[in-house]
C-alpha positions, 0 to 999 in steps of 0.5 A, spaced: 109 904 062 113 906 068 120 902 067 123 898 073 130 901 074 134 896 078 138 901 080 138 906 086 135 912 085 142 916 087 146 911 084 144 913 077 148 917 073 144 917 066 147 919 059 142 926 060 144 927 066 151 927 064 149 933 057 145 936 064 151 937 068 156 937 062 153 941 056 158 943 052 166 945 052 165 951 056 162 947 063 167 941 063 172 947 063 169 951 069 168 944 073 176 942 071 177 950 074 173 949 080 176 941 082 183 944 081 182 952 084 176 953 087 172 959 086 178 960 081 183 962 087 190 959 086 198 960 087 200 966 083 207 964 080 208 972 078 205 975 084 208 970 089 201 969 092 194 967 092 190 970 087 183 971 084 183 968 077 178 969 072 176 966 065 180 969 058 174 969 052 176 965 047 180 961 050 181 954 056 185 959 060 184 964 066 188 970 068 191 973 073 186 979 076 192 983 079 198 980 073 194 978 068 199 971 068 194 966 064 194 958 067 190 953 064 187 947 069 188 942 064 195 943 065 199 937 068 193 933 066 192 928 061 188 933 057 194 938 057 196 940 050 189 935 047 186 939 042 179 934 042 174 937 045 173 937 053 166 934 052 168 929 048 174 927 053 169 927 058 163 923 055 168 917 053 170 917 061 162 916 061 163 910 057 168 907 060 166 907 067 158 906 065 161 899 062 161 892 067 166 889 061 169 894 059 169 899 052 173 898 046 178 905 043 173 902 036 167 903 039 169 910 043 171 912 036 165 909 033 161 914 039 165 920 039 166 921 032 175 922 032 180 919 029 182 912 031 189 914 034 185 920 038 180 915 040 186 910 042 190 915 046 184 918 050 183 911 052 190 909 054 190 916 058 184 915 061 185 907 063 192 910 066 187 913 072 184 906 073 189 903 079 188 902 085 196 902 086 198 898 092 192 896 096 192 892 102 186 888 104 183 888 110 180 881 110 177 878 115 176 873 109 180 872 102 181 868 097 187 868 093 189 864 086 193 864 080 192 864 074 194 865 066 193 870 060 194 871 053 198 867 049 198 860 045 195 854 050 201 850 052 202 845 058 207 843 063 206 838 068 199 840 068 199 848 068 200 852 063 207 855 061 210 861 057 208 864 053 202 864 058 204 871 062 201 869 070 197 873 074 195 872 082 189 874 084 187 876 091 179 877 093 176 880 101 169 877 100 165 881 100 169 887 099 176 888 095 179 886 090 186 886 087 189 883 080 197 883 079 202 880 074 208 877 077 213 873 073 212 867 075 207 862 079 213 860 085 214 861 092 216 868 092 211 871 088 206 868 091 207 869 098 211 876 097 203 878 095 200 875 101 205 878 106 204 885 102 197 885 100 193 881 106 192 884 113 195 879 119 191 875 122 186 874 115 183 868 114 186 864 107 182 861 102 186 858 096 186 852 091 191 845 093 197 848 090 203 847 095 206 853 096 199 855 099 200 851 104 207 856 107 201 862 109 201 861 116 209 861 116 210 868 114 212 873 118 210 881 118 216 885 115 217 887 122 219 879 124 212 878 127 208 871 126 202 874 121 198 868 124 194 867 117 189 861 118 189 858 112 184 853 109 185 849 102 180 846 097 181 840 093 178 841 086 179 834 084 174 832 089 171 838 091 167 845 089 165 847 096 167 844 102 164 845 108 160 851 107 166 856 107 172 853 104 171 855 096 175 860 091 168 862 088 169 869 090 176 869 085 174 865 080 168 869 079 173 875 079 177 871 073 171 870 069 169 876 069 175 879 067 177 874 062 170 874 059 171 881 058 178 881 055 175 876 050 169 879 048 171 886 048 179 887 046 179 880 044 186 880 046 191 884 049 199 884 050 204 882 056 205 890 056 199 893 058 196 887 061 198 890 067 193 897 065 187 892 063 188 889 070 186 895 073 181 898 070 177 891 071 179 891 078 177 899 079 170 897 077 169 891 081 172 895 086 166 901 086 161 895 084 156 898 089 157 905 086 152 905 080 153 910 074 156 915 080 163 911 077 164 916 073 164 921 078 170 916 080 173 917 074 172 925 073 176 926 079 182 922 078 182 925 072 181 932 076 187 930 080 192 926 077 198 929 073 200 925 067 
């Protein structure tokens, strides 16, 4: 029986094409040395120029061919100085970006086989690589709300407050998404995000509240008027408001996130909240690429240096 895939052939990235392309240690090394030095050609610090490197036997090394000077790809990475094995730290980068809500450090400890404090320090390193830093979006539509996480429910004037730590989130329909802490749900922060994180000239989509209602006020930081049009709907009265005017797209980003921390960490820290915000925000951001998010992933992984 021929099994229906509701993903797109070139999209696909199984767990035996993953053991294909990484069987063992050795492979995941030579793909590290290959994205950091291509064809093993790389500065020479002892010969002051570019030289050849080939593999040391027994050893995560490659030396020198005129020198012998050794260097490590997994230096400066959030591999260097681990002894889990590569494949393992490979196949848990796997899971956490084959996941829409997100995988536990228990549950990579449970299919990796290490400890439970290698599996949480992997998972911390790993999820270090999952940001997509200071994005702008380029509109010509977002949507834009706040909202709040952890903590015990308490209220003031009818929004939560402390300990409850606020979030605003910013939607381009149909494209990007952005998540960030702030510390608290007033005039500057909100429109400070806008001003920084929305392009001139978009069109707004936000829910009643007040300060919204001073977007098409603001100016560019060169002083220019950033002609936002901002439209508003009443949820009192309201879901959908001719057509066009609704928050869904950000409420759907909300429900999304607060599912999976519920259902997955079951709760996380003010400190890190940050951190847990991108990673679902990284996904979200390359919903379209299928399992090749690990690729996405690996290459961080490649680049970054921890």
């Amino acid at each position: 029986m021929k099994v229906k895939q509701h993903i797109k052939k070139e999209l696909r990235f199984t767990i035996r094409d993953f053991n294909t392309m990484f069987p063992n240690d050795e492979a995941c090394l030579e793909h590290l040395k290959e994205q950091r030095f291509p064809g093993g050609v790389t500065y020479c610090d002892k010969c002051e120029q570019e030289r050849k490197f080939y593999r040391v036997a027994g050893r995560p090394a490659y030396a020198c061919a005129h020198c012998g000077k050794m260097i490590s790809p997994m230096e400066g990475t959030i591999f260097h100085k681990s002894s889990t094995p590569l494949k393992t730290w490979f196949y848990a980068m796997y899971l956490m970006s084959s996941t829409r809500c997100g995988i536990s450090a228990k549950q990579i400890q449970r299919e990796t086989g290490v400890t439970y404090k290698t599996a949480w320090r992997m998972f911390k390193q790993i999820r270090s690589l999952l940001s997509d830093g200071d994005l702008q979006l380029e509109g010509p539509t977002v949507e834009i709300d706040e909202s709040f996480f952890g903590g015990v429910q308490k209220w003031g004037r009818g929004r939560p407050v402390a300990p409850k730590v606020p979030v605003i989130g910013i939607v381009q329909r149909g494209g990007k998404v952005l998540a960030r802490v702030i510390p608290a749900v007033n005039k500057k922060e909100l429109l400070g995000a806008v001003r920084k994180h929305v392009k001139a000239g978009s069109v707004i989509y936000t829910d009643e509240l007040n300060i919204y209602k001073g977007i098409p006020k603001l100016r560019t930081r060169n002083g220019r008027p950033a002609r936002y049009k901002h439209f508003a709907v009443k949820h009192r009265t309201h879901y959908v408001k001719d057509g066009h005017i609704h928050t869904q797209a950000v409420e759907g980003l909300w429900s999304l996130i607060k599912r999976g921390i519920g259902g997955v960490y079951h709760s996380v820290s003010p400190e890190y909240l940050q951190t847990y915000l991108n990673e679902y925000t990284f996904r979200y951001n390359r919903r379209h690429n299928g399992n090749l998010q690990f690729k996405s992933v690996l290459e961080r992984a490649c680049e970054r240096v921890a």
